[in-house]
N, C-alpha and C positions, 0 to 999 in steps of 0.2 A: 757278444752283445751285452750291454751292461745292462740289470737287471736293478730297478728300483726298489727297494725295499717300500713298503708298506706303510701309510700312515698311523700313526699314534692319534686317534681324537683325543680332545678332552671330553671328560665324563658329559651325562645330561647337562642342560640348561639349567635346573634347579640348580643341581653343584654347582656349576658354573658363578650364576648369582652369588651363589655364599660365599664363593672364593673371593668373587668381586667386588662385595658388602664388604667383607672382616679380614681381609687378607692380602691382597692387590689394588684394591683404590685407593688411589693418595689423591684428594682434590686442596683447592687453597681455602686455607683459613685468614689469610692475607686479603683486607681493606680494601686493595685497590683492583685486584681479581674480576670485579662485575666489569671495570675497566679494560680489561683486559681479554677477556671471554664474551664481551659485548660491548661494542665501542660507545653505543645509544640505546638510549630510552627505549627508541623503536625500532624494530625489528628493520636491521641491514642486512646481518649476515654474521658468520662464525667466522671465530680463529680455527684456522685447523693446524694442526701438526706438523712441520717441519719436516718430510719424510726423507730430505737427506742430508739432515744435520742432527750430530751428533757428537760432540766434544767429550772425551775423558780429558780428567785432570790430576795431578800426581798425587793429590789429597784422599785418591778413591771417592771424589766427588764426579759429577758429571751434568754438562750442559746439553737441554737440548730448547729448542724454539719454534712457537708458531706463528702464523702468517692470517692476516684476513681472507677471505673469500667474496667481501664486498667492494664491489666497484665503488664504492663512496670509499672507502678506507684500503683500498688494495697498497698492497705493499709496505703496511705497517708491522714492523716486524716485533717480537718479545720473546727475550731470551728468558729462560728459566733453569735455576742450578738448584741441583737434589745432591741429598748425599747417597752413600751407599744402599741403607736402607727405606729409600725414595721419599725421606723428612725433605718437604720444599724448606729451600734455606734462604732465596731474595728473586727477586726480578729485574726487568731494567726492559723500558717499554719505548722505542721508539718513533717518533710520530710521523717523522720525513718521511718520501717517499724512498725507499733504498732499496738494493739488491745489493746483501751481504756475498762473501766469501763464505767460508765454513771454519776460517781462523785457525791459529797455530797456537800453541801453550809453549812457550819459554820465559824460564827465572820467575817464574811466580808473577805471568803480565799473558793476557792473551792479545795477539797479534791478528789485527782483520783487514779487511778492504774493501771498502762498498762505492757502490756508486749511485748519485744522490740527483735525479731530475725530478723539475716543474711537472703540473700538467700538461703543458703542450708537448715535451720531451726537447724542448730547445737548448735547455739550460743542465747544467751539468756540472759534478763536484766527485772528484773521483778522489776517495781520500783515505792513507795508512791511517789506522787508529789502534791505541793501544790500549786496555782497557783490564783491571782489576777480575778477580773470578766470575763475580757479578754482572761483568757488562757494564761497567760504571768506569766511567771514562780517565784514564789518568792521561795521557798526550795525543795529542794527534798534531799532523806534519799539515793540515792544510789542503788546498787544491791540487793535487799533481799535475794537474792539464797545463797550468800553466810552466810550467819547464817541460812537458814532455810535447805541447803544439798540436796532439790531438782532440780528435774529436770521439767521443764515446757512441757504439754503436748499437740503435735500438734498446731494446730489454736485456742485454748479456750481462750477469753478472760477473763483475771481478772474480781472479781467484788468488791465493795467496799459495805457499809452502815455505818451511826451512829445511835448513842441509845442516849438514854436520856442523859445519863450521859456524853455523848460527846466522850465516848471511837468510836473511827472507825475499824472496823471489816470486815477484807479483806477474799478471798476466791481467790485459785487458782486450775487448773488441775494440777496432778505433774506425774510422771511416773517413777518409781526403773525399772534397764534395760529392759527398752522397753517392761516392763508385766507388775507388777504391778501399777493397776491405785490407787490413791488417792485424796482426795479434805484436801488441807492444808489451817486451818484456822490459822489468827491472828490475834491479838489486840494492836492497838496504842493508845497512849494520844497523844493529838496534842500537836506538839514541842518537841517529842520526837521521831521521824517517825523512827530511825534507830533501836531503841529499842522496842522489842515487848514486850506488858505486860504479855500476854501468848499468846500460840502455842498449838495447838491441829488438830493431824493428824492421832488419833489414831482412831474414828468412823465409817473413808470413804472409810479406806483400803478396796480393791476391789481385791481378790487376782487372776494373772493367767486370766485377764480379758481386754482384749483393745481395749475399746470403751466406757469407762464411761467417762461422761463429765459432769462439771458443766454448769448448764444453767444459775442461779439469782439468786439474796438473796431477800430479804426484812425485814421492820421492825418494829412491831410497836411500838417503842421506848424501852420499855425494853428489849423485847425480840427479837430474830431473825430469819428468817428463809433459808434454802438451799434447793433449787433444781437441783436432776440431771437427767441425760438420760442416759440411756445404749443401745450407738447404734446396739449392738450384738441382741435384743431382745426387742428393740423400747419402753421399760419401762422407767417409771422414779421412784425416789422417792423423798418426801418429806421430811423433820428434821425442828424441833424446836429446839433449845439453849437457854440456860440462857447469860446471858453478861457474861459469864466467857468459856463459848466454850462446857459447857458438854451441853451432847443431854438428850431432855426432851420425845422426842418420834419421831417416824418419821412413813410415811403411803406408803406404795408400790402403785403406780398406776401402772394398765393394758395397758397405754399407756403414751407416755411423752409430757410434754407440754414445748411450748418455752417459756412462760412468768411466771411472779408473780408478783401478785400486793397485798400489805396490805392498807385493806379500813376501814374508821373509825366506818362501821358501826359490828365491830366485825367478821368478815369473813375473808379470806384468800382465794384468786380467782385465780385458775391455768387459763390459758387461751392459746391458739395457735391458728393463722390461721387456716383455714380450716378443726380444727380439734374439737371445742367446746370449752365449761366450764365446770370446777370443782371448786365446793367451800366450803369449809370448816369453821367449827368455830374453836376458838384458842386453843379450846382441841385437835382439830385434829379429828372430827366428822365431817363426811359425810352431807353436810346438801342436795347436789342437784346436778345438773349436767342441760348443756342445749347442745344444739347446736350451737347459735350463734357465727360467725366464725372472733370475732375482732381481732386485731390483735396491737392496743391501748386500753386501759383502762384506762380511769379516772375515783376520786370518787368525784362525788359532795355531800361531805361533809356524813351527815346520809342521806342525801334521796333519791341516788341512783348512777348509774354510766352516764357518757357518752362513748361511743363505738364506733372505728374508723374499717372500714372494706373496704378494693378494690375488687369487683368483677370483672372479666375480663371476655374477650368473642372475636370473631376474628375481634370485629372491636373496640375493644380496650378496655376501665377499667371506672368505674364507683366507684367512694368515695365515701363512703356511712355513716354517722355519726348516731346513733341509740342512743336516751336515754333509761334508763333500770330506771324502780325504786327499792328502795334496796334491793328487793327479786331477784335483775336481770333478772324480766320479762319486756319484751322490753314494752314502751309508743307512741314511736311515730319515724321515722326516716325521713333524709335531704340526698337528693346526693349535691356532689360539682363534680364541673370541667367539661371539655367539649367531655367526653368520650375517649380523649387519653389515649395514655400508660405514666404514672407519678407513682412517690411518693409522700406518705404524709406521717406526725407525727401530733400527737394532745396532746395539754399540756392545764394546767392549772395556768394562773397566781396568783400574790397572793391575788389579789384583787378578788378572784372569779371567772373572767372570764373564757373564754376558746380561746385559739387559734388552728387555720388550716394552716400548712402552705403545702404547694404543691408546689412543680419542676416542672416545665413544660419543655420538650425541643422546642425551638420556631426554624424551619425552619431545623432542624437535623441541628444547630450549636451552638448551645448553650445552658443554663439552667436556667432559672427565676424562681424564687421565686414566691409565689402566698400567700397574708395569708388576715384570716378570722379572726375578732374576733367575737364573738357567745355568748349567753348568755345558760344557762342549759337549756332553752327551745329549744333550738336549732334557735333562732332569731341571726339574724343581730345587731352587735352594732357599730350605728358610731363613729369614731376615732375621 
């Protein structure tokens, strides 16, 4: 029976505070901020945190983004790049209504795909964009719908990846009138974003069915992977691909997960909140399953993961960081923060490290930032 080890609290509340005054909060000194962290004058509603996005970038800089929470402004998204030492360095504030990817970084360009509807949801703009560290736009290819004749489905958003070869490999939900579901795959060369190298839509067809939805891709460079959900019957399924879009196998699950992550230690780790793990090896063999309920995962490297998980309770939420070694049995875990209700994202920069970053709302008027950097052992590392 595996035997959990023991939580690490962090010290009282008062530490806590000092840490979070002189040592961990980075908030913006940047103009447009009140913009940003409050869309109006009067009280709508917060940005909150982006809890599953999280860009490194080769610079040992790092992207992450938050989102509204008001229905007057839902879906306005703003990306924010920090460096190493959590110095905010620009922003870039989108006003559309959109549902990003989570974006790829090649040759010093990040690569995304979003998909851009009205308020009534009738109208629709699904589109590659390439975009500067910043989020500041250098090209984009335009409408894809129109070469690919779909139609985009509900709230799903896009997802992107690249492979080795550099080709990027988009995925969206599509819908023929209002029944049939599909997952439409494609392939770009960077610099050609208008032009698909191929199209494959024939796999995901879902006939007479409306509720299948893509969840994630992943990749481990040659290869790629798709996950969906069918809300009708809470299943999902898995698919493998070659770089050219044909399916190499795919595995039904008994229930559906919201993530995917490809880890170098040869596995493929389905993962959901409060719902467990599944992980597989690259044949699509069953190796294990567990319980723990993260809701981040990162690999460090072969020798195991680090695992981001919020428990909550009526007097508010506990961050809880867990490392796993690479069989995914847990070693040791960390709480952060001071048991309010917050978000978090947990990433990895390229140097190895690991960052924490956490929202806090201070006085129900605002949202600060909070961030950690950590080492795999789950230590403190000063900046």
């Amino acid at each position: 029976m595996i035997r959990f080890l023991k939580h690490i609290a962090l010290p009282s509340a008062l530490v806590f505070l000092g840490l979070f005054q002189f040592s961990c909060r980075k908030t913006y000194s940047d103009p447009k901020v009140p913009d940003v962290f409050n869309l109006s004058p009067v009280k709508t509603g917060y940005m909150e945190l982006n809890t599953s996005y999280f860009l490194p970038l080769p610079d040992n800089t790092f992207l992450i983004s938050v989102k509204s929470t008001s229905w007057t402004y839902l879906d306005k998204e703003v990306f924010l790049h920090y460096d190493a030492n959590f110095n905010f360095i620009d922003s870039t504030y989108f006003s559309e209504d959109l549902f990003f990817g989570n974006g790829v970084e090649s040759n010093g360009s990040i690569f995304n795909v979003f998909l851009q509807t009205n308020y009534e949801r009738t109208k629709y703009n699904y589109t590659l964009l390439e975009t500067d560290y910043n989020y500041k736009k250098k090209d984009q290819s335009g409408n894809l719908l129109d070469s690919f004749q779909i139609q985009p489905y509900k709230y799903n958003a896009p997802k992107i990846v690249q492979l080795q070869n550099g080709t990027l490999v988009t995925a969206i939900t599509s819908q023929v009138n209002g029944k049939d579901v599909s997952i439409v795959l494609a392939a770009f060369n960077q610099g050609l974003h208008s032009k698909p190298v191929w199209k494959n839509d024939s796999v995901y067809s879902v006939n007479a069915v409306n509720g299948t939805n893509l969840v994630d891709m992943g990749s481990d460079g040659n290869k790629f992977y798709v996950l969906t959900k069918d809300h009708s019957n809470s299943k999902g399924v898995l698919r493998k691909h070659d770089e050219n879009g044909n399916l190499i196998w795919k595995r039904e699950l008994q229930n559906f997960y919201d993530k995917l992550i490809l880890v170098q230690n040869e596995m493929v780790v389905l993962y959901k909140n409060y719902s467990g793990m599944l992980y597989y090896d690259k044949e699509g063999n069953l190796l294990g399953s567990n319980s723990y309920k993260d809701y981040n995962l990162v690999s460090n490297s072969n020798a195991g993961f680090l695992g981001l998980n919020m428990v909550g309770n009526q007097w508010g939420q506990t961050t809880t960081i867990t490392k796993y070694n690479s069989n995914l049995v847990p070693v040791k875990s960390r709480d952060f923060g001071d048991g309010q209700f917050h978000y978090s994202v947990l990433g990895k920069l390229h140097d190895g490290t690991f960052v924490l970053v956490m929202s806090m709302r201070i006085q129900d008027l605002d949202e600060k930032l909070v961030f950690y950097k950590l080492d795999a052992d789950l230590n403190y590392i000063n900046r």
